[in-house]
One Martini backbone bead per residue (centre of mass of N, CA, C, O) as a GRO file, in nm:
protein
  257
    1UNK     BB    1   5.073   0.858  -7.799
    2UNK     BB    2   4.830   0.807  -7.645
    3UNK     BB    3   4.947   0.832  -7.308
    4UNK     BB    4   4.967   1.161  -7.338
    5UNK     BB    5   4.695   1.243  -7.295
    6UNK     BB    6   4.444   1.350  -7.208
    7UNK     BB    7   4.221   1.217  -6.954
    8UNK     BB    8   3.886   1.249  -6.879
    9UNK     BB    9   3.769   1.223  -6.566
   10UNK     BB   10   3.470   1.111  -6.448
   11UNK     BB   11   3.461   1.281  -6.166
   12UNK     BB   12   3.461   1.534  -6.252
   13UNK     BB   13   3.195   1.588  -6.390
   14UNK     BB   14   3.088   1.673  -6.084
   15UNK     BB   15   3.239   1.870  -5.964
   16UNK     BB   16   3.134   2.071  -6.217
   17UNK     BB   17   2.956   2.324  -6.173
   18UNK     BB   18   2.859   2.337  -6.470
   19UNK     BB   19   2.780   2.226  -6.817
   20UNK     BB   20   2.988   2.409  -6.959
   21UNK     BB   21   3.238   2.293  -6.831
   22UNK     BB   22   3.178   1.970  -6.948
   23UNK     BB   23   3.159   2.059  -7.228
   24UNK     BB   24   3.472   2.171  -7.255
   25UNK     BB   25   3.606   1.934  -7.176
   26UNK     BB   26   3.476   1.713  -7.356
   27UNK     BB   27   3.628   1.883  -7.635
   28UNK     BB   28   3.879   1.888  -7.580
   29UNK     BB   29   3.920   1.569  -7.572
   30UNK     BB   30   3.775   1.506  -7.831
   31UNK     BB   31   3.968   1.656  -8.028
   32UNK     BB   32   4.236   1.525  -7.965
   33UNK     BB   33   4.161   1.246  -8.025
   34UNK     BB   34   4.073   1.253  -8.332
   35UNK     BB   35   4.345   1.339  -8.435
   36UNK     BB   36   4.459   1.042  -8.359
   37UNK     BB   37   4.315   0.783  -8.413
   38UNK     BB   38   4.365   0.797  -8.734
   39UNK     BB   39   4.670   0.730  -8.672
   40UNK     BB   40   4.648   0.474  -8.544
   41UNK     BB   41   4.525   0.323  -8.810
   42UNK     BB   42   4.736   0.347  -8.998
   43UNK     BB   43   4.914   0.154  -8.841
   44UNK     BB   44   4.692  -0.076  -8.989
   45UNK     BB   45   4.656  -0.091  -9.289
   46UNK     BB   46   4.873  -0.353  -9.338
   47UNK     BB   47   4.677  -0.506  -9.158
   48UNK     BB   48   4.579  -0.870  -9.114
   49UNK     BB   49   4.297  -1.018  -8.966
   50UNK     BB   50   4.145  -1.341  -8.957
   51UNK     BB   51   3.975  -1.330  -8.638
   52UNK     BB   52   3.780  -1.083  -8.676
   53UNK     BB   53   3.538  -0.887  -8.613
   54UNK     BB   54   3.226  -0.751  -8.626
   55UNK     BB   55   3.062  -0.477  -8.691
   56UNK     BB   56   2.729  -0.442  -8.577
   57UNK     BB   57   2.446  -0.212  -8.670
   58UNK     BB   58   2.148  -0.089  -8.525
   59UNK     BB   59   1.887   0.108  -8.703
   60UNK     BB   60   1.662   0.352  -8.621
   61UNK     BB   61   1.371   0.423  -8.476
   62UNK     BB   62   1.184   0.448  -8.236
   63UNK     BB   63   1.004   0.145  -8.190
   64UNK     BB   64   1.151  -0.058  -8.461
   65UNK     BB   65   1.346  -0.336  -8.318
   66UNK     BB   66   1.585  -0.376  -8.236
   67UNK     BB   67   1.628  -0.505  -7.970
   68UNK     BB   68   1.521  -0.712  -8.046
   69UNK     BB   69   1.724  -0.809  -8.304
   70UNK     BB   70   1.978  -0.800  -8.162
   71UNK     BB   71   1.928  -1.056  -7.952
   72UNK     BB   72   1.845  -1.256  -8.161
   73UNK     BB   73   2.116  -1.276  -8.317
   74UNK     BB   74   2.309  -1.333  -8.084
   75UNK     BB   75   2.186  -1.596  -8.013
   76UNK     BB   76   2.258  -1.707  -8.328
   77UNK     BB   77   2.569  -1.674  -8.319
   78UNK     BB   78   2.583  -1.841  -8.068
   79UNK     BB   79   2.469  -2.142  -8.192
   80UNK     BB   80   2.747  -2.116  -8.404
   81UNK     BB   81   2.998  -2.044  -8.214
   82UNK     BB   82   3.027  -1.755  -8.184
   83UNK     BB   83   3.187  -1.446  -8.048
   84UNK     BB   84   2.947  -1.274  -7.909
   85UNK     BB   85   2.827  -0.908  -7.803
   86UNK     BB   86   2.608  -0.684  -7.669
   87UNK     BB   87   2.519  -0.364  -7.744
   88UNK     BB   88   2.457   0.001  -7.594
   89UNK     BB   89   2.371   0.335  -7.714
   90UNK     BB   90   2.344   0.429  -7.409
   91UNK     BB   91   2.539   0.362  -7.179
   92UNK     BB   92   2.424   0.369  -6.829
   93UNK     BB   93   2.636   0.235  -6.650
   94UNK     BB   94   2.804   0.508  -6.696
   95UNK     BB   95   2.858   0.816  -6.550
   96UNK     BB   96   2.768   0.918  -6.847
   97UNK     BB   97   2.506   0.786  -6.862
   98UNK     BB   98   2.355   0.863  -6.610
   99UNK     BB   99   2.326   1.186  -6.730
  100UNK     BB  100   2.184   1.081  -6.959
  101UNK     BB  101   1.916   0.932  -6.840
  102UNK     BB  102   1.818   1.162  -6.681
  103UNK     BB  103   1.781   1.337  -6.938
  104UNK     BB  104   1.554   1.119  -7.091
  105UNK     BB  105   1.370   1.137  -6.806
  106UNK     BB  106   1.338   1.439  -6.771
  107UNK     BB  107   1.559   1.467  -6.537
  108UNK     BB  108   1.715   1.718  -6.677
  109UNK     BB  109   1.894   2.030  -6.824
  110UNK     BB  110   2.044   2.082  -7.148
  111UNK     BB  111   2.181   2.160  -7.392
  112UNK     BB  112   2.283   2.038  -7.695
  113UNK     BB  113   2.561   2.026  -7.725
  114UNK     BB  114   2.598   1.892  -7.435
  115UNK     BB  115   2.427   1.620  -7.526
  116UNK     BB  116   2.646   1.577  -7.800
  117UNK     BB  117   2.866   1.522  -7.609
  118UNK     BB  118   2.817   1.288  -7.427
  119UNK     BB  119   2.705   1.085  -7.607
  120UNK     BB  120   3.002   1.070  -7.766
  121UNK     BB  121   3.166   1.004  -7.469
  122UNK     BB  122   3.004   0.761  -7.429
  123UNK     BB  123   3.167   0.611  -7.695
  124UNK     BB  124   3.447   0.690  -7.637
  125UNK     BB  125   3.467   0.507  -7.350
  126UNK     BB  126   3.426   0.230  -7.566
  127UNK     BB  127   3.638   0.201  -7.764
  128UNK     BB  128   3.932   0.035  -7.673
  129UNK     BB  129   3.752  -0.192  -7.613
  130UNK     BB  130   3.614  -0.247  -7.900
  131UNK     BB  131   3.895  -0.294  -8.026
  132UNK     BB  132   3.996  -0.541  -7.879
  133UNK     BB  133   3.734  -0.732  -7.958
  134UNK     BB  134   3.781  -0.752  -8.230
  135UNK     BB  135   4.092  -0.829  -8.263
  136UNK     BB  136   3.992  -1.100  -8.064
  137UNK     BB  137   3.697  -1.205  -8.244
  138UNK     BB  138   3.474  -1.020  -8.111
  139UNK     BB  139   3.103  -0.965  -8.222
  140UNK     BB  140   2.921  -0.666  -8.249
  141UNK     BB  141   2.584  -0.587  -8.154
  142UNK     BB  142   2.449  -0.261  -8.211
  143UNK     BB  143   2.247  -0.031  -8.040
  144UNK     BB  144   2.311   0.222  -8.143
  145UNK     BB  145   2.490   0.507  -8.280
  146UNK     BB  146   2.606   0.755  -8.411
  147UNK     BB  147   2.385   0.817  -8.603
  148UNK     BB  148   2.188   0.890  -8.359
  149UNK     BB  149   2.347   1.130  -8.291
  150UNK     BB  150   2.334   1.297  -8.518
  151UNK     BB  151   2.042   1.301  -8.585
  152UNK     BB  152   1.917   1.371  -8.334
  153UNK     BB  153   2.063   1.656  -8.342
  154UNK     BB  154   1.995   1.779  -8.616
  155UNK     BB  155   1.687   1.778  -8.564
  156UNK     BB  156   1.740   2.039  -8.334
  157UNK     BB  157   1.934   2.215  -8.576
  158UNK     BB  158   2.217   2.124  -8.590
  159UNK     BB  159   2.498   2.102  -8.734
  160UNK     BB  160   2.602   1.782  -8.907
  161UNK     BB  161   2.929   1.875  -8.924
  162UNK     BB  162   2.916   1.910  -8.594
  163UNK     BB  163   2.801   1.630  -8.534
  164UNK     BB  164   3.030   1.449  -8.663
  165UNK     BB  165   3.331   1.550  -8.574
  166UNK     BB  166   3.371   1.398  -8.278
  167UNK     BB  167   3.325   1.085  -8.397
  168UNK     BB  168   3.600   1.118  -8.525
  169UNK     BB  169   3.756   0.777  -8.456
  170UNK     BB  170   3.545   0.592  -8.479
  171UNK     BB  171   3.473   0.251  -8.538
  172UNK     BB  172   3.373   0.153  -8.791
  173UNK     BB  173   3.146  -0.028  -8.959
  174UNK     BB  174   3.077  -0.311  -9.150
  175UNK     BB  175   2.748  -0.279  -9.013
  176UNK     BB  176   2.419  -0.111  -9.144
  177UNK     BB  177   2.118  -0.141  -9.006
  178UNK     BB  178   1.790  -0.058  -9.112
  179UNK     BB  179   1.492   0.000  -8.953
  180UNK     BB  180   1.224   0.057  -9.138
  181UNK     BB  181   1.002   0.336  -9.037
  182UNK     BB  182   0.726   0.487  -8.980
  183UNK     BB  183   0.656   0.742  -8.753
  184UNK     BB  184   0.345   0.652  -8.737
  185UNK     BB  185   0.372   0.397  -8.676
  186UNK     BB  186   0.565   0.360  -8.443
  187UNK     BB  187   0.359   0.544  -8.266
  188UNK     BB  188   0.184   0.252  -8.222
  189UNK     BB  189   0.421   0.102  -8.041
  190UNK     BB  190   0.460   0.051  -7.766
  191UNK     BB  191   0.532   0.298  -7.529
  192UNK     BB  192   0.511   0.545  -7.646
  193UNK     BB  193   0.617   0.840  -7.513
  194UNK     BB  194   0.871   0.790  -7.266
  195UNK     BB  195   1.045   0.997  -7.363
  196UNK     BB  196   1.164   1.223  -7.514
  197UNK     BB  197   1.202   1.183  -7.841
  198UNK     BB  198   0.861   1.085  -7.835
  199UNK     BB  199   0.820   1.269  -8.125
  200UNK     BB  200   0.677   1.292  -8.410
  201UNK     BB  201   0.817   1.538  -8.545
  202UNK     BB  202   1.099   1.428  -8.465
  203UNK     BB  203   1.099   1.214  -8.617
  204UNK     BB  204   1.091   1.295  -8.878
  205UNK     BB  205   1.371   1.432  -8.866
  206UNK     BB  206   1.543   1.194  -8.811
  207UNK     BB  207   1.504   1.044  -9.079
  208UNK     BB  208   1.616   1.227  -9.254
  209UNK     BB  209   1.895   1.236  -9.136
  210UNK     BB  210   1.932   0.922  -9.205
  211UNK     BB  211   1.949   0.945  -9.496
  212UNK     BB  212   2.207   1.140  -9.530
  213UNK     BB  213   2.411   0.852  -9.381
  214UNK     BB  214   2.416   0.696  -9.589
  215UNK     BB  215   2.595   0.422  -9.668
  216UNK     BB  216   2.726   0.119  -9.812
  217UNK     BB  217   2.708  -0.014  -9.541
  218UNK     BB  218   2.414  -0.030  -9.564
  219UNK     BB  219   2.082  -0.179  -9.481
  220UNK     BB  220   1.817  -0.229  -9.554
  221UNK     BB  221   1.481  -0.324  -9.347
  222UNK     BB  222   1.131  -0.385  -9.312
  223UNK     BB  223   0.973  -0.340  -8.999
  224UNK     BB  224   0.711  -0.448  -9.049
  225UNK     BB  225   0.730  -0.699  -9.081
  226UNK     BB  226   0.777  -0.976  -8.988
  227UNK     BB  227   1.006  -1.062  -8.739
  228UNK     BB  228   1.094  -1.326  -8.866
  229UNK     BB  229   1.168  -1.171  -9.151
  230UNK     BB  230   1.363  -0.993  -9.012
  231UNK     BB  231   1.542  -1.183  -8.885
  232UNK     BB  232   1.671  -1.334  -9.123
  233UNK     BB  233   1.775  -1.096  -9.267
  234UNK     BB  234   1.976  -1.004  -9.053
  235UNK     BB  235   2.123  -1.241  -9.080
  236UNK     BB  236   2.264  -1.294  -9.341
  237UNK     BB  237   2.418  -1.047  -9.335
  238UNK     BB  238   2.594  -1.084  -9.067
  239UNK     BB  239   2.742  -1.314  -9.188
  240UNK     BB  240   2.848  -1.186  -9.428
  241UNK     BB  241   3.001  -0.984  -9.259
  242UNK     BB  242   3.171  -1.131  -9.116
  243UNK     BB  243   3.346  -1.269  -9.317
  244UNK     BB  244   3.447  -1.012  -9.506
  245UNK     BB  245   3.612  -0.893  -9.265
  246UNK     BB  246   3.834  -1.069  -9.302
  247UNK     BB  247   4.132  -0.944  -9.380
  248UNK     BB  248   4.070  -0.675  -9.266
  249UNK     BB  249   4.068  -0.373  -9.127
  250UNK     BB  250   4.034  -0.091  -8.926
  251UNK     BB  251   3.828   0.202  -8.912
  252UNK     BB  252   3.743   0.527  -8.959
  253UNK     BB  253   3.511   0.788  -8.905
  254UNK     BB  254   3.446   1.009  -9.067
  255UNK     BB  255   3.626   1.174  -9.221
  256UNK     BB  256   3.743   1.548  -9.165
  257UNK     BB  257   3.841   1.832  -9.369
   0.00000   0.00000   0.00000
């Protein structure tokens, strides 16, 4: 089924003469995607694997200390014996995270539509490695998702149900932490204010879409705490989620009707 689809190759993306060809080649391959995607899931609907891993999305404001919780998690379950992995989107190692990153230093322009295609088009290129990962017992660690592509996007005025839409068919988290922090905290530690998003007005409309976004699988922590009592709490969560997600199947984000 699978293997029928077209793929857009990403040395395309390059060759295409303006953004608004790539944004629109990125939409038609994921238009694709998500409608097979969840027929994918179904077919394991009734399978139970015990060894497999949990995906841990790490969500919260610019500057409220995601990477470095992400990081401590990762040592700390490898210290366990655990087969974990970190990741972080946008992955900007990838054809299409290079022209994030340029965009995020503010060296290129492109529409809001095409930016949040992109971001998406990230997380897209690497659900398949996500998927066998998962299912092959390593937990991953992930560094925003999903969720801060919509909040951000919809903080730009972008309608919220058009920038979950293409979101559909990637593999749901089995836990989402929330470093939770006031945007004017955030505003207040170091390096602040060096990407294109770290701007405080902005950052409050983030938030405000953060709260729409959130649901059963999230767990707030308050990110003001100290450092240590951050770390202990993402801890018990992560054990906590990896355990109960054993002969769980994997699901898929965000069914829209």
């Amino acid at each position: 089924m699978l293997a029928s689809m077209r793929v857009i190759r990403l040395s395309e993306l390059f060759s295409y003469k303006n953004t608004l060809q790539t944004a629109k080649s990125l939409k038609n391959s994921i238009k694709l995607f998500t409608k097979i995607a969840p027929m994918q899931f179904e077919l394991y609907k009734g399978e139970h694997n015990d060894k497999r891993g949990a995906l841990i999305v790490l969500e919260g404001l610019d500057r409220c200390g995601k990477t470095t919780q992400c990081s401590r998690l990762v040592s700390f379950l490898e210290g366990r014996g655990l087969s974990v992995e970190s990741w972080r989107f946008p992955d900007r190692n990838t054809d299409i995270g290079g022209m994030i990153s340029s965009y995020l230093a503010n060296g290129s322009k492109l529409d809001d539509q095409t930016v949040h295609l992109l971001f998406c088009a990230n997380r897209w290129e690497k659900r398949s490695l996500m998927e066998n990962k998962l299912r092959n017992g390593t937990t991953l660690i992930v560094d925003r998702y999903s969720y801060s592509g919509v909040s951000f996007s919809a903080a730009k005025g972008l309608d919220i149900q058009w920038c979950k839409a293409p979101e559909n068919g990637l593999i749901a988290p089995d836990l989402v932490v929330f470093l939770e922090i006031s945007p004017e905290e955030a505003s207040r530690r170091g390096g602040y204010g060096t990407e294109r998003y770290e701007q405080l007005e902005f950052q409050r409309n983030v938030a405000k879409h953060y709260q729409i976004l959130q649901d059963s699988t999230w767990k707030v922590v308050d990110a003001c705490l100290p450092p240590e009592s951050v770390e202990k709490q993402i801890q018990e969560l992560a054990l906590e989620s990896i355990q109960s997600c054993q002969n769980k199947p994997l699901s898929a984000l965000w069914h829209i009707d």
